[in-house]
PAZAPA-4460 file (N, C-alpha, C; in steps of 0.05 Angstrom, whole numbers, plus 32768, in hexadecimal, padded with zeros to 4 digits):
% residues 190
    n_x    n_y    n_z   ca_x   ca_y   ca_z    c_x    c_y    c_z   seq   type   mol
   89A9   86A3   923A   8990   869F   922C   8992   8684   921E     1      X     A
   8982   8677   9220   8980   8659   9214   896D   865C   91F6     2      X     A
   896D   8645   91E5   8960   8644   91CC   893E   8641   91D7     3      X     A
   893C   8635   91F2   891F   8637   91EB   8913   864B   91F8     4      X     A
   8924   8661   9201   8912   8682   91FC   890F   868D   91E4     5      X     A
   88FA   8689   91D3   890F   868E   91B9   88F8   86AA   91BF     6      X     A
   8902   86CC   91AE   88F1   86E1   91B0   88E6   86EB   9199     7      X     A
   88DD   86FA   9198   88D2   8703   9184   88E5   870C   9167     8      X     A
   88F8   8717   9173   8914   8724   9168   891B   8712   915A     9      X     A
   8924   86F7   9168   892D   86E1   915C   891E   86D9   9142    10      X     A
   8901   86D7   914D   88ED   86CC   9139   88FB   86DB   9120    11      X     A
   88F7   86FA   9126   88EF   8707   910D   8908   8714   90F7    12      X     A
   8917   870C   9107   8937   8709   90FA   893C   86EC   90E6    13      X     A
   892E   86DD   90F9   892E   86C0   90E5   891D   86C6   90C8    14      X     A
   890B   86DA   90CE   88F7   86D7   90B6   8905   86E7   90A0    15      X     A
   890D   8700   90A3   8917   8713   908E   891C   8709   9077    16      X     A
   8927   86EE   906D   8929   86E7   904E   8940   86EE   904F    17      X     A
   8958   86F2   9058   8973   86F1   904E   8984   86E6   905D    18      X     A
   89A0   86E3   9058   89AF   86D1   9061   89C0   86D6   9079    19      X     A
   89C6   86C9   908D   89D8   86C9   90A7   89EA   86E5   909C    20      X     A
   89F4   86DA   9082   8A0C   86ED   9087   8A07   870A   907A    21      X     A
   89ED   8703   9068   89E4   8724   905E   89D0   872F   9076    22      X     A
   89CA   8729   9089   89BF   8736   909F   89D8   873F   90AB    23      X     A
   89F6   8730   90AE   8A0D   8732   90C5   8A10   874E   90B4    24      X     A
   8A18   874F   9092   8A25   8764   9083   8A0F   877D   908B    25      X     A
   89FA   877C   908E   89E0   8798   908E   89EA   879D   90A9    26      X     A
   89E8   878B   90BD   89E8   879A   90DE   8A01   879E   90E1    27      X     A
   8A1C   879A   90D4   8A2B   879F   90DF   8A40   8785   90EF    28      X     A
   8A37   8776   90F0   8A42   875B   9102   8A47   873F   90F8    29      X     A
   8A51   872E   9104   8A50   8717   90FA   8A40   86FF   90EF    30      X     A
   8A40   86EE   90E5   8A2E   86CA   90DB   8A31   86C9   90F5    31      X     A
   8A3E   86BE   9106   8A39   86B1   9126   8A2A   86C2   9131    32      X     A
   8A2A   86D7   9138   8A19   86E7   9145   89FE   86E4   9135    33      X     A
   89F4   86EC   9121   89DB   86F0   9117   89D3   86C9   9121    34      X     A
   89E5   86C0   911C   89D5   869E   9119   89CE   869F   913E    35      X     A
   89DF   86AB   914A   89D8   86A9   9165   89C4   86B3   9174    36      X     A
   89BA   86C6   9166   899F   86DA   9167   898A   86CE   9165    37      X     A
   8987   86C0   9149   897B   86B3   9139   8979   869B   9152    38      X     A
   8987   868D   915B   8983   867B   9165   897C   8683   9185    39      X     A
   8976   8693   9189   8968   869D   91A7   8986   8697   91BA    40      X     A
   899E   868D   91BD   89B2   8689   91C2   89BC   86A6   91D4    41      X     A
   89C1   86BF   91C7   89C2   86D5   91CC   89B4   86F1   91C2    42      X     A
   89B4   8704   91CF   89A3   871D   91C7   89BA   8733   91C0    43      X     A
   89AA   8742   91AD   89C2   8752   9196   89C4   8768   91B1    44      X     A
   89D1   8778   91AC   89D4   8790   91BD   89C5   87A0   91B3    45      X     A
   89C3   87BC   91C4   89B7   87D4   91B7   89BD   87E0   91A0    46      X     A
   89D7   87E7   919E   89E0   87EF   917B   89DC   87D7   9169    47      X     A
   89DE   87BB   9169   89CD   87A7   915D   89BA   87AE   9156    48      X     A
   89A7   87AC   9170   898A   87A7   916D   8980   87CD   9155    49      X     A
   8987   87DA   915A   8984   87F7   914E   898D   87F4   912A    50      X     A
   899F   87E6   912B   89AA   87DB   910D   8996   87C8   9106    51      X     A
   8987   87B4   9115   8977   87A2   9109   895D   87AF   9100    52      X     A
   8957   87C0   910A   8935   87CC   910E   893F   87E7   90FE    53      X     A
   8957   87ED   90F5   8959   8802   90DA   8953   87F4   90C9    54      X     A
   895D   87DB   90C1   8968   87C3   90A4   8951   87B4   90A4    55      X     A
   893C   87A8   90BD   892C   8798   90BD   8914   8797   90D1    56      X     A
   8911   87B3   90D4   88FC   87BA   90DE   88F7   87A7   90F9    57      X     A
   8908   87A0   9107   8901   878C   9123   8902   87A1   9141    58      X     A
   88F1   87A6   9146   88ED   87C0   9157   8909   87AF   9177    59      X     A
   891B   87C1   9179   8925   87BA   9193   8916   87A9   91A7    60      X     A
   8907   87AF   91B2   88F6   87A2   91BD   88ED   877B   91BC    61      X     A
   88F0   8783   919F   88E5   876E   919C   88F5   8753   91A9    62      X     A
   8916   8757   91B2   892B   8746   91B6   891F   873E   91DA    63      X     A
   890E   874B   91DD   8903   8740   91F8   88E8   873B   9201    64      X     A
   88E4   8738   91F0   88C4   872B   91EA   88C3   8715   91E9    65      X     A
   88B6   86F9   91F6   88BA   86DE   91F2   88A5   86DA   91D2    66      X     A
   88AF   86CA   91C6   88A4   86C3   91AB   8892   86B2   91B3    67      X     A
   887F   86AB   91A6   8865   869E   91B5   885F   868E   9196    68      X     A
   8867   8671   9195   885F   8667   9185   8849   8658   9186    69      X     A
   8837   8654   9175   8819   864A   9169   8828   862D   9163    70      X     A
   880E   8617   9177   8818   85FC   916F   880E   85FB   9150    71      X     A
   880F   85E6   913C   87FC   85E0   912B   87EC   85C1   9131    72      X     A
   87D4   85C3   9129   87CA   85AA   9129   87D1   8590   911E    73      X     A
   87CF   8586   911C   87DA   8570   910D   87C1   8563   9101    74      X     A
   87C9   855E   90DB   87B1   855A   90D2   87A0   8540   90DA    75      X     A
   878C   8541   90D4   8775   8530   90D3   877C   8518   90C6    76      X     A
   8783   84FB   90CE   8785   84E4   90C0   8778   84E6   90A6    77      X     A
   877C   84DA   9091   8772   84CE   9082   8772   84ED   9066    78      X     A
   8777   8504   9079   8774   851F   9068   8784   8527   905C    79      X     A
   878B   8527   903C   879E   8534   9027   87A7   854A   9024    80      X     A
   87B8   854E   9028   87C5   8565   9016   87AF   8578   9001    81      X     A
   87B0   858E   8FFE   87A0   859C   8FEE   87BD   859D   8FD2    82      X     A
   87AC   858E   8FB8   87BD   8588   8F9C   87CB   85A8   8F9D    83      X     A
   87D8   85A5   8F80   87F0   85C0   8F7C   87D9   85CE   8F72    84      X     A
   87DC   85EA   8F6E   87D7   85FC   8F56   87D9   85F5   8F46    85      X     A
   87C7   8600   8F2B   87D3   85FC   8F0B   87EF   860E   8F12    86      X     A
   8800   8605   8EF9   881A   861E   8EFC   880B   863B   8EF5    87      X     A
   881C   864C   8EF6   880D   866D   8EF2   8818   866A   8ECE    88      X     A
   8801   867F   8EC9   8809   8686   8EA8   8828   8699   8EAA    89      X     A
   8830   869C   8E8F   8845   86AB   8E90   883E   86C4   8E9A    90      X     A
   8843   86D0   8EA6   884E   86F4   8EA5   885C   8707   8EA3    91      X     A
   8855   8718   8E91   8867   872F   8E8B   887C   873B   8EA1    92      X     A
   8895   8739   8EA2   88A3   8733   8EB4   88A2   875D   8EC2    93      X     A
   88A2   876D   8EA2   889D   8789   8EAB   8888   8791   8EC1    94      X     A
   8874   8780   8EB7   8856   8783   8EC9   885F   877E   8EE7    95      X     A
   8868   8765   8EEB   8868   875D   8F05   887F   8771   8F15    96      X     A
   888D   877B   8F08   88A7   878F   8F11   889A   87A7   8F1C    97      X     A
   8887   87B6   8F05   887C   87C9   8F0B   886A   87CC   8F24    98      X     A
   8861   87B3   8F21   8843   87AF   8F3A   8859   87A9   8F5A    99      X     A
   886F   879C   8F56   887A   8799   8F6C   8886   87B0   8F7B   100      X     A
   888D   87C2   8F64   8899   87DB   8F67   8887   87EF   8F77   101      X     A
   886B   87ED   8F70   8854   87FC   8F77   8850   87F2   8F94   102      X     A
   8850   87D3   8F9E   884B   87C6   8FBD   8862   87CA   8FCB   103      X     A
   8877   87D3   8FBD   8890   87D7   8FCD   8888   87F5   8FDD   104      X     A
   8882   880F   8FC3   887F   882A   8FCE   8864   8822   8FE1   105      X     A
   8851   8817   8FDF   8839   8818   8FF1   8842   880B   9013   106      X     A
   8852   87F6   9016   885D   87EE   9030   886F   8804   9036   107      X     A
   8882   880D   9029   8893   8826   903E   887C   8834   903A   108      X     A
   886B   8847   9032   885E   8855   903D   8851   8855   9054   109      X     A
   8845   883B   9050   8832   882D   9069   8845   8829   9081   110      X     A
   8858   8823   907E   886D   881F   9092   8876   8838   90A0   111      X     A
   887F   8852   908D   887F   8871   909A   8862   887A   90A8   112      X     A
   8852   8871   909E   8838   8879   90AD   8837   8877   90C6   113      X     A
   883C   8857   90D0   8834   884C   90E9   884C   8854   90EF   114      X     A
   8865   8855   90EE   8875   8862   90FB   886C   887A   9106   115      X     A
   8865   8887   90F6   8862   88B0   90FB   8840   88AE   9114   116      X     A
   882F   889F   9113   881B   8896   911E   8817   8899   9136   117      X     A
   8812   88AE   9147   8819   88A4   9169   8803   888E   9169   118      X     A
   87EE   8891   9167   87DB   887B   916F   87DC   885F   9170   119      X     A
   87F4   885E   9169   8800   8845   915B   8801   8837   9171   120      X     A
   8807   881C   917E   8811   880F   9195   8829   8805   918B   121      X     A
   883E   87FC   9190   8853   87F0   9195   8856   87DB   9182   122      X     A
   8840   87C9   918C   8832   87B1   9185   8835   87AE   916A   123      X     A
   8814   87C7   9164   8815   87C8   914E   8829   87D3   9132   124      X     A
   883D   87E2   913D   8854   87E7   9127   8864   87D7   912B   125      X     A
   8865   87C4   9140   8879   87B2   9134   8870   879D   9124   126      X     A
   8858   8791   9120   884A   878C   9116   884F   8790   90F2   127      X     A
   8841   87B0   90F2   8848   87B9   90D9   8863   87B2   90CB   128      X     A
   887A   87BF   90DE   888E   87C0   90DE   889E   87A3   90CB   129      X     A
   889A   878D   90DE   889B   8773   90D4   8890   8768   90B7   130      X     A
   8876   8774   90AD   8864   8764   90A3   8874   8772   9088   131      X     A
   8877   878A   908D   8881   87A9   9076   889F   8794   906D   132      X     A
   88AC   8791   9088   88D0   877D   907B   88CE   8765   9072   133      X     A
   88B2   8759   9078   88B4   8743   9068   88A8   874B   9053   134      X     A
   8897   8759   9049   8888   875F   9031   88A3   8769   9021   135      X     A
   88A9   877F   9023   88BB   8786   901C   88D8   8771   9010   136      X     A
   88E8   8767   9019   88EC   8749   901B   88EB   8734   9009   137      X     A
   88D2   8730   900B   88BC   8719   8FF7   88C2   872D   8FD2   138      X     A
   88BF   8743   8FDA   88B4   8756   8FBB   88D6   8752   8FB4   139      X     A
   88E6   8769   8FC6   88FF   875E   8FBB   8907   8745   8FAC   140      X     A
   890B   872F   8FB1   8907   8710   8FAC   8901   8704   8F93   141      X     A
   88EA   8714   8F95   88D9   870D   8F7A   88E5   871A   8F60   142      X     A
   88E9   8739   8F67   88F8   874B   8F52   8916   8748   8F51   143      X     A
   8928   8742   8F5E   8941   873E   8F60   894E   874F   8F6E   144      X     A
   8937   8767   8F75   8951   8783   8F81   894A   877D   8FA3   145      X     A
   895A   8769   8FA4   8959   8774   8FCB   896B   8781   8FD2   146      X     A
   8972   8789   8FF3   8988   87A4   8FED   899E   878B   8FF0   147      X     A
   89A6   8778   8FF6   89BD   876B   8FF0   89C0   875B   8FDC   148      X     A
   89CE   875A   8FC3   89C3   8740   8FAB   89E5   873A   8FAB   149      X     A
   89ED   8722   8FAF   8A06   8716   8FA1   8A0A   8715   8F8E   150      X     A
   8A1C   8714   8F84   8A20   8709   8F5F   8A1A   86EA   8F64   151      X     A
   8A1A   86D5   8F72   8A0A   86C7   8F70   89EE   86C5   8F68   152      X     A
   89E4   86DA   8F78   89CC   86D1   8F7D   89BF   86E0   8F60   153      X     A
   89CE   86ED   8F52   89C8   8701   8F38   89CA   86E6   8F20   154      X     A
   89DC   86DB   8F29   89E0   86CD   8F11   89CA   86B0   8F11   155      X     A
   89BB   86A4   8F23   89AA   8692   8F27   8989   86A9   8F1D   156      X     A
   898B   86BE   8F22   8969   86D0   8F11   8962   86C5   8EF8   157      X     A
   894B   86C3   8EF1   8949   86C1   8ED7   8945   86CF   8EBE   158      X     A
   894B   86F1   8EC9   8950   86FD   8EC0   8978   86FF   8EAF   159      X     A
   8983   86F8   8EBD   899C   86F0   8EBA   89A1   86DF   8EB0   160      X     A
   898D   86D0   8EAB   8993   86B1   8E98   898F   86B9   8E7B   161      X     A
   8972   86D0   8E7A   896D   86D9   8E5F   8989   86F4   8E53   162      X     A
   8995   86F6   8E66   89AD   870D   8E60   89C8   86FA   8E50   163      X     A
   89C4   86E6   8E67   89DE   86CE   8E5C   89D7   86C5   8E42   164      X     A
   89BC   86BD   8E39   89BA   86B2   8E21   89C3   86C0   8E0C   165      X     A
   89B9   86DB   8E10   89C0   86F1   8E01   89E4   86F2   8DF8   166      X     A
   89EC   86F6   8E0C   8A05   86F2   8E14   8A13   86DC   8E04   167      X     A
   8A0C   86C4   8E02   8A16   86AF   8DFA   8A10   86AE   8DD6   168      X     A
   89F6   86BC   8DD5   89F4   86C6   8DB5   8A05   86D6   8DA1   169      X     A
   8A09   86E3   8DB4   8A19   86FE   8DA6   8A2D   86F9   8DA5   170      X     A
   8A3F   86E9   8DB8   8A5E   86E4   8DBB   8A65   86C4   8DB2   171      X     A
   8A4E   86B9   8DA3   8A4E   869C   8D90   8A69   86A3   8D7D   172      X     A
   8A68   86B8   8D71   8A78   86B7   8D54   8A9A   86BE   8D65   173      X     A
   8A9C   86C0   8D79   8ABC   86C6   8D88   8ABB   86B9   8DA8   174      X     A
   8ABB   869E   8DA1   8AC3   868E   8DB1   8AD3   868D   8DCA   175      X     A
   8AEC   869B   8DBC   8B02   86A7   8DD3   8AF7   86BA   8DF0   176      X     A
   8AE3   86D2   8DE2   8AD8   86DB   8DEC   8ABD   86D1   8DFF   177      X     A
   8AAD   86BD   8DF4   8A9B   86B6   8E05   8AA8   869D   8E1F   178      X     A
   8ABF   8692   8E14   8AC4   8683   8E2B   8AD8   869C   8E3C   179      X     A
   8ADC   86B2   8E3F   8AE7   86C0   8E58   8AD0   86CD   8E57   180      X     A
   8AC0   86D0   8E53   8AA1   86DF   8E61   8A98   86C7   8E72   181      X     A
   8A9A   86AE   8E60   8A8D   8693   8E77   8A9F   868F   8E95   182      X     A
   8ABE   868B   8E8D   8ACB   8692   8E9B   8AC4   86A7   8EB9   183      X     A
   8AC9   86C3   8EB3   8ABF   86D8   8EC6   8AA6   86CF   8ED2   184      X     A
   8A93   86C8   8EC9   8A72   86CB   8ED3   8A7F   86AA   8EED   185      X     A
   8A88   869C   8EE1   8A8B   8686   8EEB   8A8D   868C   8F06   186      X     A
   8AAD   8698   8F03   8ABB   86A6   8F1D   8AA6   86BB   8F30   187      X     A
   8A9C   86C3   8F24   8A80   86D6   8F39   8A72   86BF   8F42   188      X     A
   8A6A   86AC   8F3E   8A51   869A   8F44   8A5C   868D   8F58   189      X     A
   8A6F   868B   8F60   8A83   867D   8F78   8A85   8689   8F91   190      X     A
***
């Protein structure tokens, strides 16, 4: 198989939002292998492909489907860029947790539906399927709980920045102590 069959599988393995090697750690397998997937190079096997479409909803199938990419146009001379957004106002960080928490339960539901669905086509739950792991995904992201989080990636949240300040408040008056807390956190961030 060459890179420019690339399939659907491929596509939608590339999209999931996480890394070569936290896809290798979920399915079971290696960074070379997932990057090789990813790169239309080779096709996972069946216990693969069954591990990917548990963890990331990519229907088997999909590894033999040619991916059909949409050219884009190329803009119109002389035509700008559409300016930024204002920035967003602050938000209540509870609010947005809660509401994410609520689009998280509404996609698995929606997702067991069209599963359980005969009327369903193929098509269309993989479809769902996809749209549910990236949604899903995206909300993770935003909130911090995806099912794989490093201690890297815990310690860059900005939720964890407001824990450290804390942290660095309270352990001001014993110095000894805050530089082996700085110390440790250090060693996790590596």
């Amino acid at each position: 198989m060459t890179g420019a069959q690339r399939t659907r599988g491929s596509y939608m393995l590339g999209r999931v939002g996480a890394t070569q090697h936290e896809i290798a750690a979920r399915v079971g397998t290696t960074q070379p292998k997932v990057s090789r997937w990813i790169a239309a190079v080779m096709k996972p096997g069946v216990p693969n492909r069954i591990a990917l479409e548990r963890e990331f909803a990519i229907p088997p199938s999909a590894w033999d489907e040619p991916w059909m990419q949409v050219e884009r146009k190329p803009r119109a001379p002389g035509r700008r860029a559409q300016p930024a957004p204002p920035d967003p106002q602050p938000v209540d960080d509870r609010s947005v947790r809660a509401e994410a928490q609520r689009l998280m339960e509404q996609v698995r539901a929606l997702r067991t539906r069209v599963a359980n669905d005969a009327s369903a086509t193929p098509s269309e739950q993989a479809k769902v399927y996809a749209a549910a792991a990236q949604t899903l995904t995206l909300l993770g992201k935003m909130t911090g709980e995806t099912l794989v989080v490093t201690e890297s990636r815990i310690l860059r949240l900005p939720a964890w920045r407001r824990i450290e300040d804390q942290l660095v408040e309270i352990l001001t008056p014993w110095p000894a102590a805050m530089r082996a807390v700085g110390d440790a956190l250090a060693a996790m961030g590596e």
